[in-house]
N, C-alpha and C positions, 0 to 999 in steps of 0.2 A: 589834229592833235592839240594845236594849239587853244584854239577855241573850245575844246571840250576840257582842257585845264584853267581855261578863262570864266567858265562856267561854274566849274568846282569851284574855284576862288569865290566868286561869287555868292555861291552856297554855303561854303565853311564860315562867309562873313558872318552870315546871316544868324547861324546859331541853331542851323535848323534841325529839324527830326525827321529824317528821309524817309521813315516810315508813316508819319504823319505829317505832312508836308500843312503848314499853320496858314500859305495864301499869303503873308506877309512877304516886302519885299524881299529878292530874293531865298524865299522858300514856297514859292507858291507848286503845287503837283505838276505841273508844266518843265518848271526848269528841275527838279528832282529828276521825274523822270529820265530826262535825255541826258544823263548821265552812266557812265559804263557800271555796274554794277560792283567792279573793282573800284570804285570811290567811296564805299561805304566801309564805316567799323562798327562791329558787333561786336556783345559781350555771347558765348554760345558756356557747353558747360563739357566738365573734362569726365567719363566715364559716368554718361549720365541717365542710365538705366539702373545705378548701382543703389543698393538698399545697407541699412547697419546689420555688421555682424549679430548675432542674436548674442546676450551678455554671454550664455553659458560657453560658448563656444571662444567670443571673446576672452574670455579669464583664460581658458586655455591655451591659447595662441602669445596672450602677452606674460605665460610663466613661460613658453618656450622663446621668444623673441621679441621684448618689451619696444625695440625699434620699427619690426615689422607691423605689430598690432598699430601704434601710433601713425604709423602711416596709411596704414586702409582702417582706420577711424573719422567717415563721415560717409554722407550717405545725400542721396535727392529724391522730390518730393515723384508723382506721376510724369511723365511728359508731357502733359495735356499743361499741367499747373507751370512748368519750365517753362514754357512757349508764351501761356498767359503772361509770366511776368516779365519774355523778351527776350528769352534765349532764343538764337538766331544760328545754332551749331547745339549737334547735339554729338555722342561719343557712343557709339555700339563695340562691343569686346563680340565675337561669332566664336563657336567652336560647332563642329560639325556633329552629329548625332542621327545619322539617314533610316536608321532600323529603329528609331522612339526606343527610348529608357533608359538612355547611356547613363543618363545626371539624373537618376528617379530618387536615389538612396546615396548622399552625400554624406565623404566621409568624415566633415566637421562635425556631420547631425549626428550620427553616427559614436562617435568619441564623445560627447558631450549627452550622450542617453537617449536622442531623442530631443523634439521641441515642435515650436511648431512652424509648420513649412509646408506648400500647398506643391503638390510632386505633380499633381493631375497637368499640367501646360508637359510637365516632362516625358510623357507616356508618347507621344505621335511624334514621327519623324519627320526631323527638318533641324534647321540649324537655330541652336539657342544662344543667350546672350546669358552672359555672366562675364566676370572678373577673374577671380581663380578658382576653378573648378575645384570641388572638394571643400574649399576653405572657404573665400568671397563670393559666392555662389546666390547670392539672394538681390532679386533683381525685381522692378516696377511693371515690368516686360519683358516673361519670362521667355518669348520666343521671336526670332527675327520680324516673323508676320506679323506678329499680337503688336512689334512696336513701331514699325513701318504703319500700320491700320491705324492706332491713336493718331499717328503726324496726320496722315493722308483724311482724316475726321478733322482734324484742328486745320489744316488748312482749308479740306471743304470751306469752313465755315469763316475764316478769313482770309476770302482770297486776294486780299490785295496783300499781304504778305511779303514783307522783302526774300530775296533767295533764303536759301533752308540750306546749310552745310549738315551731311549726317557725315560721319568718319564712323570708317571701319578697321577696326585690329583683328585680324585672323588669327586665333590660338590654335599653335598646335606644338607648344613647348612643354616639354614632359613637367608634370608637377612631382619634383623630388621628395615624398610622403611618402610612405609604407602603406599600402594599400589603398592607395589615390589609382581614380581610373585614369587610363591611359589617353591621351589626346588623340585624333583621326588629323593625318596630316590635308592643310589645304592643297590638292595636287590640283589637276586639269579640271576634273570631274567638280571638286570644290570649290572654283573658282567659276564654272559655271553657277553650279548652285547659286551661288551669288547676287549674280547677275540676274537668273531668273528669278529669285525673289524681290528684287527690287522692279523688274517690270510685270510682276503681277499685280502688285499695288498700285505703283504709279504707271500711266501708261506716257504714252511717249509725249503728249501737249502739258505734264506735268515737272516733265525731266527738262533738265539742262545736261544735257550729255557730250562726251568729247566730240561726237561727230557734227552733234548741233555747231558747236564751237569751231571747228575746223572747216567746215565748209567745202570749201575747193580749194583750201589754201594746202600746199602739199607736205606740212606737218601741222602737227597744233602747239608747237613751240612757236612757230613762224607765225601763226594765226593767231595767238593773244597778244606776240610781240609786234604787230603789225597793226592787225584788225583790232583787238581787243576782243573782250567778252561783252554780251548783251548788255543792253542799256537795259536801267531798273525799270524803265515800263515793261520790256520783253520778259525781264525775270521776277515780276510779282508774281506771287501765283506757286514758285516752282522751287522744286529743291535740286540741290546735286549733291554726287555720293564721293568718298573719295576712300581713296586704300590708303591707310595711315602704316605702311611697311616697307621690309629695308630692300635691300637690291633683290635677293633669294624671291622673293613672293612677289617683286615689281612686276621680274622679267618672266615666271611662270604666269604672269594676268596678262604682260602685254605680247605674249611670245607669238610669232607672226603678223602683230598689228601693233608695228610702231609706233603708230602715233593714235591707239585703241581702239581702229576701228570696228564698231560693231559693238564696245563693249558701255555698261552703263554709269561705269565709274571713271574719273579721276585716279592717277597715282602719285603717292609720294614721289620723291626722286631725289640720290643724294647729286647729280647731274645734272644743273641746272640748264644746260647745253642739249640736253636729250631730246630727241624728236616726240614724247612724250609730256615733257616739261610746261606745267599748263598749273601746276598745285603743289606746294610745299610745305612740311609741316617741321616750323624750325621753334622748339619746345621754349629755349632759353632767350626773350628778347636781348637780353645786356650783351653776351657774348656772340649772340649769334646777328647783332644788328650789323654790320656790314651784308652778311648772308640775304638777310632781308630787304634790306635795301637794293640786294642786285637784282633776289628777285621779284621786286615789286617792279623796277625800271625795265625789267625783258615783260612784264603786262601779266605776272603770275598772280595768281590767290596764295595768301600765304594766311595758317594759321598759327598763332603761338600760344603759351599761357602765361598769366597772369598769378599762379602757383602750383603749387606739386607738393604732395606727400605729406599734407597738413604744419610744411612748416611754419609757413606765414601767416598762418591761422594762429598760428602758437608764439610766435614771435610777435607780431602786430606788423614785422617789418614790409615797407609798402614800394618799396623800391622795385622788386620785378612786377608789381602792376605797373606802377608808374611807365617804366622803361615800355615795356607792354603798349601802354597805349601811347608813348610817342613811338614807336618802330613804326608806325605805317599799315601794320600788319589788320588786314579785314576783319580775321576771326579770332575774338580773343578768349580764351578760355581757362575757366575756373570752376572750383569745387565751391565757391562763396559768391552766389547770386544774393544769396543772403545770409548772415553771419551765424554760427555758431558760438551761442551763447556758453556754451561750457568751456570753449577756449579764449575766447574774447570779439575785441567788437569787429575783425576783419572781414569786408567785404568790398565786392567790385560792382563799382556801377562807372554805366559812360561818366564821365566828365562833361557837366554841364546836365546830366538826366537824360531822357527819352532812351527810343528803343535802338536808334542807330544814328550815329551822326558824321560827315565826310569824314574819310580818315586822313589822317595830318601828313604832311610831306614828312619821309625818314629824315632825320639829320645828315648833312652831307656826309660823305666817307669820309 
């Protein structure tokens, strides 16, 4: 342990870009590599399949709720283009749809006359990606597969690649509209689904999965907090998944396999003690940095953001980036890879540039 924080030190002197290791001392691909993969920080992006409400629909949303429009006002470019410029975490919303056509005829398009919207991804069953059904419903990657397929293309094609965080939110909260369709709840059956969409795509020399992770150690709490997680040679190349949900949804994913065996995902956990406990998604860095800090010391992934709900875009204020990127925290995420000219010039990038660089020791408790 010692020597592999002797190393980082080493590395963070350097200024280096872990993704692109520059050969210079201390950053040459050599000493990058043998480092655990929990030593890097990324910028990834928050809901990032999600597209602009169409205006017509917008005007209608912000005569009913001028706070609610303001807040699901922005939008991102393909995944293929996120990845190009370094996103390193991506965000999927799932809602289930097993019989094709649930989301064919949404009831924002609907209310607003008509516009235009391409339904055909919506006809074939299988689980889609959206925001909120009815209303945030226009997406880069209208379906789990279609957006799993760009990553698994864009890595093809770079596979030296640092780890890939995808996060998943399972919707199945009622949308309170007057004739909005009704959610399919994520039960056993849904949570397989899941699972088997993510290893059609990727097969298992692609995955970072918890069993990879746990080995023979007899939790994978014990096994990141002991072993650690792969070094960045082992996890170029690879992504991993993780359930971004509360306790209800943990323990129906991890229900007979404590510590997940078997399954393809990571889970949140408000239970940092849990034999599961391997990945943490603590939203708030300023508030939540003790949180973070404990669990980056038990050897977790932790991801946080950088902002939420177009405020800081509107404000300019830079303080939860800031906090953001000294917590420690691997995965940083934000709606502002690059800024939004119509609110102003907020945007995140590492400190210092590049696409990943060590990430900093939390400030003491």
């Amino acid at each position: 342990m010692i020597t592999a924080l002797l190393a980082a030190a080493a590395v963070a002197a350097s200024g280096c870009d872990l993704e692109r290791p520059s050969g210079a001392p201390g950053c040459t691909r050599r000493a990058v590599d043998a480092l655990p993969m929990t030593a890097l920080q990324v910028i990834g992006t928050h809901n990032s399949y999600k597209q602009a409400i169409a205006p017509a629909e917008m005007k209608l949303l912000r005569a009913a709720s001028p706070r609610t429009a303001d807040s699901l006002d922005y939008s991102h470019p393909a995944l293929t283009a996120q990845l190009d410029a370094g996103a390193r975490q991506l965000e999927l919303d799932l809602v289930r749809d097993p019989e094709g056509g649930r989301w064919a005829r949404p009831l924002g398009l609907r209310m607003a006359g008509g516009g235009d919207y391409d339904a055909g991804p919506m006809a074939a069953p299988g689980l889609k990606v959206m925001h909120v059904p009815d209303i945030d419903y226009r997406s880069v990657c209208a379906t789990f597969r279609a957006c799993l397929e760009e990553v698994r293309a864009w890595s093809d094609r770079n596979p030296d690649h640092l780890p890939l965080l995808i996060m998943m939110n399972l919707k199945d909260g009622q949308i309170t509209v007057p004739g909005a369709t009704p959610l399919l709840p994520f039960d056993g059956a849904g949570m397989d689904e899941v699972d088997a969409g993510i290893r059609e795509v990727f097969g298992p020399a692609r995955l970072i999965t918890p069993d990879q992770v746990r080995g023979d150690v007899a939790t994978l709490a014990e096994a990141v907090r002991q072993r650690g997680w792969p070094t960045l040679a082992a996890a170029r190349g690879k992504v991993l998944f993780a359930i971004d949900e509360g306790a209800a949804k943990v323990a129906l994913y991890s229900q007979g396999r404590p510590s997940l065996e078997g399954r393809a995902a990571f889970v949140n956990t408000d239970r940092l003690d849990a034999p599961y406990a391997a990945y943490v998604t603590l939203n708030d860095p300023a508030k939540d940095a003790p949180r973070i800090a404990e669990a980056l010391g038990r050897g977790m992934v932790v991801r946080t953001r950088a902002d939420a709900d177009t405020v800081e875009a509107r404000s300019g204020d830079r303080s939860r980036r800031d906090a953001a990127f000294a917590s420690g925290a691997q995965y940083i995420s934000t709606d502002y890879m690059t800024p939004d000219l119509r609110l102003g010039g907020y945007v995140v990038v590492l400190p210092g540039g590049g696409t990943a660089r060590p990430a900093p020791a939390p400030a003491p408790r």
